[in-house]
N, C-alpha and C positions, 0 to 999 in steps of 0.2 A: 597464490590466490586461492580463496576457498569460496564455497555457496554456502548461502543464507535460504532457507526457507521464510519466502514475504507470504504476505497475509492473501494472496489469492491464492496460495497450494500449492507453488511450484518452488525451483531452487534457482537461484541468482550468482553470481559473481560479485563480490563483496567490492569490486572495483570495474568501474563502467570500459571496455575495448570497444574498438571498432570492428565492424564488422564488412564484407562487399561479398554479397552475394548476386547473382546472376537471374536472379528471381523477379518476377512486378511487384510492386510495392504493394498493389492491395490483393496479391497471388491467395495468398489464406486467407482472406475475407470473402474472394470470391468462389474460393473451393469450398468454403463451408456452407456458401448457398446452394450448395449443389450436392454431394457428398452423399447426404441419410437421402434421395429419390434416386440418385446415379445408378442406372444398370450397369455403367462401365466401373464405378468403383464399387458397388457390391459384388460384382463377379472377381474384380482381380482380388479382394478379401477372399472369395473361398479358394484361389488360386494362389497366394500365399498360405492360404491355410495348410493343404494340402503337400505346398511345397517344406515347409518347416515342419510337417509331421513325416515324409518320406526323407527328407533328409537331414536328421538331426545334430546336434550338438552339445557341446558340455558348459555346464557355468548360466550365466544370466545371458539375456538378451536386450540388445538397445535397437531403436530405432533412429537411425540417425538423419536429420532435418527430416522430423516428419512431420510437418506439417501442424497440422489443425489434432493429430492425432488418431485417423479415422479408422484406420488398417491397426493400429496399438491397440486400441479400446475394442477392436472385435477381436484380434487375438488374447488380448488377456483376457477376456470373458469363456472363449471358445477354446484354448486348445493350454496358456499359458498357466491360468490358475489350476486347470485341471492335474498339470504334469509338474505343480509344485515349481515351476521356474521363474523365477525372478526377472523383471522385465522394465526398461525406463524410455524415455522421449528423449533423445538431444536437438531442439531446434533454438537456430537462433531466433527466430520472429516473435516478438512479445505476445502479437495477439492469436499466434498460430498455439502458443504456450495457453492462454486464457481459455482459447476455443475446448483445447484439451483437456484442461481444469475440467470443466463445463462438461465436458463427457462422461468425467469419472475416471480420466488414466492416472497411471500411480505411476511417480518418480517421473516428474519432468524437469528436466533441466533446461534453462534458457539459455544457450551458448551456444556458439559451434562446434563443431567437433576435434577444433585443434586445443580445447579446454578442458572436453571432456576427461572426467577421472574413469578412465576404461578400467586401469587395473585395480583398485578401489571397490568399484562395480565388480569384477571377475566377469567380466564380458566375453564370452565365447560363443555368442553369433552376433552378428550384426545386420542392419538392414538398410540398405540403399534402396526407398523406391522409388524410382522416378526423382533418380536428386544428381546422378553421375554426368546427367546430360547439360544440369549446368555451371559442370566447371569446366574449366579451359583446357588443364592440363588435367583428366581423370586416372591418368597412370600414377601420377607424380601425388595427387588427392588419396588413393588406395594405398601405395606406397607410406606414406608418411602417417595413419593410422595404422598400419601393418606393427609402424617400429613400436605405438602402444600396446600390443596386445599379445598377449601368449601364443606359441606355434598350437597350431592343431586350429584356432580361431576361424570360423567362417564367415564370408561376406555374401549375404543373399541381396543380388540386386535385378530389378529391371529397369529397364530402360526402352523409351519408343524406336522402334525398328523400323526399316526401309527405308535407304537414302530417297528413291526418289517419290517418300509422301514428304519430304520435307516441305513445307510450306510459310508465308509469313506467320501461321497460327504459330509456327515452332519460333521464331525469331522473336514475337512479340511476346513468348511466355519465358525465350531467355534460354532457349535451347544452342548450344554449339553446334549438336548432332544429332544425327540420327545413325540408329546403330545395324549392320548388317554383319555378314560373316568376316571382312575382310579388318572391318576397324574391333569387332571382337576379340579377333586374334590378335589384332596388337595391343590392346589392352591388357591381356592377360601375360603377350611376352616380356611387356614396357613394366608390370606391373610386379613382376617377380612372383605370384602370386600361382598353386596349383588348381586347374581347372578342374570341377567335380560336377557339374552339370551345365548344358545351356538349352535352350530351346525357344523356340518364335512361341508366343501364346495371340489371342485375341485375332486366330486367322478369321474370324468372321468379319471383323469391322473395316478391313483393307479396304472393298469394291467403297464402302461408306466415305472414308477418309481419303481415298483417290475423288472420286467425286464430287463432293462438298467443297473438298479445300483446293485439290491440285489441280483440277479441270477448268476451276474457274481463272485461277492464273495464268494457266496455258493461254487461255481466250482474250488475256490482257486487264483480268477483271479484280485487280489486287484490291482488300481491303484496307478500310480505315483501322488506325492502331485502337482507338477509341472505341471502337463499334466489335472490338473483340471477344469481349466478356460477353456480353448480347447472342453474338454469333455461338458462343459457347454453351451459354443458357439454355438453347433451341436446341442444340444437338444433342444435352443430357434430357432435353424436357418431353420425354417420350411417350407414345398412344400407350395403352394397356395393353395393346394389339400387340406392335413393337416390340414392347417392353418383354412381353411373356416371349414373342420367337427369339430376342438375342440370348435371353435365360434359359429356352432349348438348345440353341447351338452353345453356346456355351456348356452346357452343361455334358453335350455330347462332345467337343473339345478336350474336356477333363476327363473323361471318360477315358479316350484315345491316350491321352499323357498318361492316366494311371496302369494302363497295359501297357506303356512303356510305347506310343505309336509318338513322334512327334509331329507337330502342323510343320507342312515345309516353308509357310510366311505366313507373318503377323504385325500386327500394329504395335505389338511391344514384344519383346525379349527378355528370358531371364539367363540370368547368369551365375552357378555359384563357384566361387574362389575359396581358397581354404590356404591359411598360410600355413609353409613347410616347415 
């Protein structure tokens, strides 16, 4: 099978697959209304920023199911063109592909990642964000891109952390898990894969996401699947108040991580893996 570059910018599979992802169907449509005001996703951009300049690698970088593009398009503007590295999008969702377009990312490809031409590309890092959590089997998923790609290869991912903020919000967006120390560690042993960093991030938003989601279910007050997005809207749709203290903790979070302190919990996790 090979891509076709179509007339919106991106690259295609010259032959239509199926695809089953673990996603809501209008998941990129309704990340994209959210996204350019999100404090939670402009902070975890300078939190990959960060992470991909302390701990580098060799060859191009992909972003694998990402999305609308949003974490892509700030890095290749901020860290990726500047270091001369080549960079591309593997998602399969059409309009998460268009959304990208529309941003300005270079090299999207519309597939999933068991299509993608990794060695083609010279792909030596990769990037899972927030994408591990909805496969089934995430060992057996890391595994079977491993057997694409050259040793030395890195896998930058995070993933939402703390089994017990799991809630229906995580069920309804198509989460398997949630990730702690314990399912960490088998990830990485089930994975074959060498551990080179891990750490909690986003410890500010814990008390937020216990509260809002998990408290109210304790009380027996489970949401409609319907009334989700809604629910989610109000929680990125923050005061100016707000918005400026979580971009001070946060900012003092980064801090801590770049002297090397890490958060002992957080609402998400990073992990990097590096095959041997």
């Amino acid at each position: 099978m090979k891509f076709k570059l179509n007339e919106k910018g991106f690259y295609e599979l010259d032959v239509e697959v199926k695809t089953s992802v673990s996603y809501p169907q209008h998941g990129n449509s309704d990340c994209f209304e959210l996204e350019e005001n999100s404090q939670w996703f402009n902070a975890r951009n300078l939190t990959l920023h960060w992470l991909l300049s302390k701990f580098d690698f060799s060859g191009s970088f992909v972003d694998v199911g990402g999305g609308n593009g949003y974490q892509l398009s700030f890095l290749q503007k901020t860290l990726f063109e500047f270091k001369g590295i080549d960079s591309g999008l593997c998602e399969p969702g059409y309009l998460g592909c268009l959304n990208a377009s529309s941003r300005g990312v270079k090299n999207i490809y519309c597939t999933t990642s068991d299509y993608f031409p990794y060695s083609n590309f010279n792909a030596g890092g990769l990037g899972f964000f927030d994408v591990i959590e909805h496969i089934e089997n995430d060992a057996e998923f890391l595994q079977s891109i491993a057997e694409k790609v050259e040793k030395g290869t890195r896998f930058y991912i995070t993933v939402p952390a703390l089994k017990f903020l799991f809630s229906s919000e995580d069920s309804f967006a198509g989460h398997f898990r949630r990730y702690n120390s314990q399912n960490t560690k088998e990830l990485i042993d089930d994975s074959g894969l060498k551990l080179i960093y891990e750490s909690y991030f986003f410890s500010y938003y814990v008390p937020f996401v216990w509260l809002l989601r998990v408290v109210p279910e304790k009380l027996g007050l489970y949401p409609k699947r319907d009334e989700s997005f809604d629910r989610e809207k109000s929680y990125h749709k923050q005061s100016a108040a707000l918005k400026w203290m979580l971009n001070a903790m946060h900012g003092i979070e980064l801090l801590l991580m770049r002297i090397g302190i890490k958060p002992f919990a957080g609402t998400s996790r990073i992990i990097i893996l590096e095959k041997e």
